[in-house]
C-alpha positions in Angstrom: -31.0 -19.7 13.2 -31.0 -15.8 12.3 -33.0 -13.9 14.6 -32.1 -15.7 17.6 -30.0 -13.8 20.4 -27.5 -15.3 22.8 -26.4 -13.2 26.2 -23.4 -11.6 26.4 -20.4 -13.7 27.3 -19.5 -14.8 30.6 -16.3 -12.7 30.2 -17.6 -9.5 29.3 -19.8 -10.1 32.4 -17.0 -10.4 34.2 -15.6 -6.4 33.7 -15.9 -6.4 37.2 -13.7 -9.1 37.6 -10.9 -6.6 39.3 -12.4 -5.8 42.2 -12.8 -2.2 43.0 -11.7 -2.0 46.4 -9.7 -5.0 47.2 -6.2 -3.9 48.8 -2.8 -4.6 47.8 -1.7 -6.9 50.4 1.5 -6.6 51.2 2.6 -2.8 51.3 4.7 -1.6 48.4 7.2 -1.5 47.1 8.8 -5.3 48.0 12.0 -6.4 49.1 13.9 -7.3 46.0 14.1 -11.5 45.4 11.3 -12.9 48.5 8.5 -13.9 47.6 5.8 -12.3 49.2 1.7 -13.3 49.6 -0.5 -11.3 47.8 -4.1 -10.9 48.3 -5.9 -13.1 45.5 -8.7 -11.1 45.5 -6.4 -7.8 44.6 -6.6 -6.1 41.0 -2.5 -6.9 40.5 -3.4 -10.6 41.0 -6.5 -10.4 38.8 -4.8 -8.5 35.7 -1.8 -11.6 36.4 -4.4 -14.2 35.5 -6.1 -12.4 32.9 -2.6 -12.0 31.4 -2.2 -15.8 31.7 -5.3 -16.4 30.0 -4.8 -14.3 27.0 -1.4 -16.0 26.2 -3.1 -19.2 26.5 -6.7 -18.2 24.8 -4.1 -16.6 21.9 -1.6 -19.4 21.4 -3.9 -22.1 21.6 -5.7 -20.5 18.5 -9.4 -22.5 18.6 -12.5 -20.0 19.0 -14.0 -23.2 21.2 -11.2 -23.3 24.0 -11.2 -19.9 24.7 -11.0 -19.5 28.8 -12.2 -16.6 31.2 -11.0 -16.7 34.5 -13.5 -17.4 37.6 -11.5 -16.7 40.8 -7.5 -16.7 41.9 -6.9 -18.6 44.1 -3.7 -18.1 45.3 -0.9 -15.5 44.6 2.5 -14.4 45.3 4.9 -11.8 43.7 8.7 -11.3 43.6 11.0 -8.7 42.0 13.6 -10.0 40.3 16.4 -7.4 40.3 16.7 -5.7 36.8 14.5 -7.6 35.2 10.7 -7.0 36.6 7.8 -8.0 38.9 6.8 -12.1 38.5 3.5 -13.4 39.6 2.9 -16.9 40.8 -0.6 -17.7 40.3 -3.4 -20.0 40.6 -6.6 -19.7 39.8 -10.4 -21.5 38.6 -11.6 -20.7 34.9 -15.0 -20.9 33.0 -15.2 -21.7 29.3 -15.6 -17.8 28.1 -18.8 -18.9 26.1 -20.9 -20.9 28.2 -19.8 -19.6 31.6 -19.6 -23.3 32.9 -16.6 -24.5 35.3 -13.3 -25.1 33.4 -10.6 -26.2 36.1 -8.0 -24.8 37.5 -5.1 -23.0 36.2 -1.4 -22.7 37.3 0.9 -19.8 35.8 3.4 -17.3 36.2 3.8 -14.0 34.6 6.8 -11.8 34.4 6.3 -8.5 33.5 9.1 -6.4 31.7 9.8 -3.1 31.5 10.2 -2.7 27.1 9.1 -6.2 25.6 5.3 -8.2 26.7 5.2 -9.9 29.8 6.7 -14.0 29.9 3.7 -16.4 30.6 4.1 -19.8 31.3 0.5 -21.3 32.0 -1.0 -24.9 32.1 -4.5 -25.9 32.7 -6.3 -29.0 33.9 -8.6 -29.0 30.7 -11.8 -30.0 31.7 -12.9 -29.6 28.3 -13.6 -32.6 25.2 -10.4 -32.3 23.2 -11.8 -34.2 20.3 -15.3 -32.3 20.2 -13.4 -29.1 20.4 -11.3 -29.5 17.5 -14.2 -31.1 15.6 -16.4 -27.4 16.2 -13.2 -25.8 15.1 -13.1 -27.5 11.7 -17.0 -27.1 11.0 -17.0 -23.2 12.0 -13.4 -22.7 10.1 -15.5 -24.7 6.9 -18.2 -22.1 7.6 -15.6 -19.1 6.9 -13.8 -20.8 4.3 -17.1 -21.4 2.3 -18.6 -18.4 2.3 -18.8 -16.4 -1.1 -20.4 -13.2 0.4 -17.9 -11.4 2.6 -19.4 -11.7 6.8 -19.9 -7.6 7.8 -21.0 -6.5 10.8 -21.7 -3.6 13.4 -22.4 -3.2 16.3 -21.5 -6.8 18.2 -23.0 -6.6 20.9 -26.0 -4.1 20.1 -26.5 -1.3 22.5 -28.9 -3.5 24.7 -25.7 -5.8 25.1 -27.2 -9.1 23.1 -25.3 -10.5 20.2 -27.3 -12.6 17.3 -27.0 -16.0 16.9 -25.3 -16.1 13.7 -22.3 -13.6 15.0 -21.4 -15.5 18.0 -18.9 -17.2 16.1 -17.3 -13.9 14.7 -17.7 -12.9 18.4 -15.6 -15.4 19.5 -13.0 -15.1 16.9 -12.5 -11.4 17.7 -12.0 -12.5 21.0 -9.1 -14.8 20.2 -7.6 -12.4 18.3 -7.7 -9.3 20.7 -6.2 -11.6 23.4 -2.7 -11.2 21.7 -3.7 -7.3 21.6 -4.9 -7.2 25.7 -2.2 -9.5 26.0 0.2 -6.4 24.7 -0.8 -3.9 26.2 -1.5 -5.3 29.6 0.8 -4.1 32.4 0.6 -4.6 36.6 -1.4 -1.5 36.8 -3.5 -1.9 33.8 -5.8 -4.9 32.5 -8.4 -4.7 29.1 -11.0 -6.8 28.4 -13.2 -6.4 24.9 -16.3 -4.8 24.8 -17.3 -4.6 21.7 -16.7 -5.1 17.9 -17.4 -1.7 16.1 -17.0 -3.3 12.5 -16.1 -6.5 11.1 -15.5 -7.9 7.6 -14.3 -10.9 5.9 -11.8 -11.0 3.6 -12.9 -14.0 0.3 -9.2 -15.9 -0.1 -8.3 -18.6 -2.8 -6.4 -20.2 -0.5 -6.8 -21.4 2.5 -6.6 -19.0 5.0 -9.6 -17.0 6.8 -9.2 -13.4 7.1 -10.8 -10.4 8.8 -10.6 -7.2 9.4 -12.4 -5.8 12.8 -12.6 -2.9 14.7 -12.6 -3.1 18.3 -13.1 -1.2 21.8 -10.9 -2.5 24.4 -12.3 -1.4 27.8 -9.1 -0.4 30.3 -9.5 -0.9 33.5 -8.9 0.7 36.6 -9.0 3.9 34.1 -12.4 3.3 32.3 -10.6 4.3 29.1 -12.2 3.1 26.3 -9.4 2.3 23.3 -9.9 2.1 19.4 -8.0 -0.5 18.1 -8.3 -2.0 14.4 -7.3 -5.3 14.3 -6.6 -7.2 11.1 -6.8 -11.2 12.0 -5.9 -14.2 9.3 -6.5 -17.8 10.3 -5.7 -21.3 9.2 -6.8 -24.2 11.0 -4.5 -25.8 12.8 -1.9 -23.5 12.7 -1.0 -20.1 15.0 -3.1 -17.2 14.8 -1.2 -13.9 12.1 -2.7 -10.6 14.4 -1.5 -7.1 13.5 -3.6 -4.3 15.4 -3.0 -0.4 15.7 -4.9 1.5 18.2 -5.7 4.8 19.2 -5.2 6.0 22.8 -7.6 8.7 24.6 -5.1 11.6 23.1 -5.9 9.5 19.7 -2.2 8.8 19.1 -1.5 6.0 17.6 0.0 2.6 19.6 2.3 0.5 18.1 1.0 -2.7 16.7 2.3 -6.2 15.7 1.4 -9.7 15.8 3.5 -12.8 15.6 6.2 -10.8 14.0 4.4 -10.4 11.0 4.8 -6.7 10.6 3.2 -3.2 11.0 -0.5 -2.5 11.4 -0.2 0.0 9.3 0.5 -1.5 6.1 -2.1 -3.6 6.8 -4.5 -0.6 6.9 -2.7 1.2 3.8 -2.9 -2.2 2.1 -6.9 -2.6 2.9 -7.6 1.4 2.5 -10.1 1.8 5.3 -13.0 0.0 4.7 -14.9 0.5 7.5 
């Protein structure tokens, strides 16, 4: 109902999730191929599972599965010579809406030096399959149907609440920025979204659901706060088309792609700066 106001996810409440003061257990650097025990609580662990959870959140392209993580576990990390640091992780989740338990999660990362990180993650999904997909088809109904473009500001408001009615929208940035945070992540740097500047729907004939956003990707340890515009189309059922640009403290531009679908910036010639 309009007018109503839901609290701000569970995993923007969860910024904090990298500890500030944790230490990285064991001294660096490591001997090249042993696997060595990590501290679980550390911010390289932490940024590992977020990692995990944004390749999964992404590829698994339904606004209702979406995952935040909870707590790691358990963590280990080897160098593989010549090719990059791999983490070995487990770890407890919570749905990223609700904040209720999710299970547990098992996943390694490998992050390389000039291409985005290898994930392979699988979960013990706690979650209704059937129920999921069914809130998938009535919210992607809800886009599809719409004959007034969806625009928004603002989400969440300045006193951190988000209306009813955008939650949805919410969510959806939220998928589509996890290929994004997924991109740009790296061991000593993690993102998390904070807010949507600026959203609006594209009306299509067919049967695809597009936006256009623009987002603020909080960086942590840094604080940095990064611009990114974010252009998002959707069919149900199907993987998620992202293509994002963003603009650094030193406003220079980052590269941007999304399922090998091209250059952000066509995609902002092409839509000529709406916001």
């Amino acid at each position: 109902m309009p007018g109503l106001r839901a609290a701000l996810p569970a995993a923007l409440l969860l910024l904090s999730s990298f500890p500030p003061a944790a230490p990285l257990q064991p001294p660096w650097p490591l001997a090249p191929g042993v696997m060595h025990e990590l501290n679980p609580s550390s911010r390289q662990a932490s940024r590992a599972a977020w990692v995990a959870l944004h390749y999964r959140n992404f590829n698994g392209a339904s606004p209702n599965r979406l995952l935040a993580l909870k707590q790691v576990l358990k963590a280990t990390v080897k160098i593989i010579p010549h090719v990059g640091m791999k983490y070995y992780l487990q770890f407890d989740t919570t749905h990223y809406r609700s904040g209720q338990e999710a299970g547990s999660c098992f996943a390694t990362v490998l992050y390389l030096k000039k291409s985005l990180p290898k994930v392979f993650i699988k979960c013990a999904d706690a979650q209704d399959q059937k129920q999921i997909q069914e809130e998938d088809s009535r919210f992607y109904q809800y886009l599809r149907q719409q004959t007034k473009p969806i625009t928004a500001y603002d989400i969440p408001d300045s006193h951190g609440n988000i209306e009813h009615d955008l939650f949805p929208v919410w969510t959806l940035a939220a998928l589509g920025s996890s290929y994004v945070m997924m991109k740009k992540s790296r061991e000593n740097k993690g993102y998390f979204l904070a807010q949507i500047k600026a959203v609006k729907q594209w009306i299509r004939k067919d049967n695809a659901v597009e936006f256009e956003f623009m987002i603020l990707l909080h960086e942590t340890p840094t604080q940095e706060i990064h611009v990114c515009r974010m252009h998002l189309i959707w069919i149900f059922g199907h993987p998620l088309t992202v293509k994002h640009i963003c603009t650094s403290k030193n406003h220079q531009l980052d590269d941007g792609s999304g399922q090998e679908s091209g250059s952000a910036a066509g995609m902002l010639h092409e839509k000529g700066g709406n916001f």
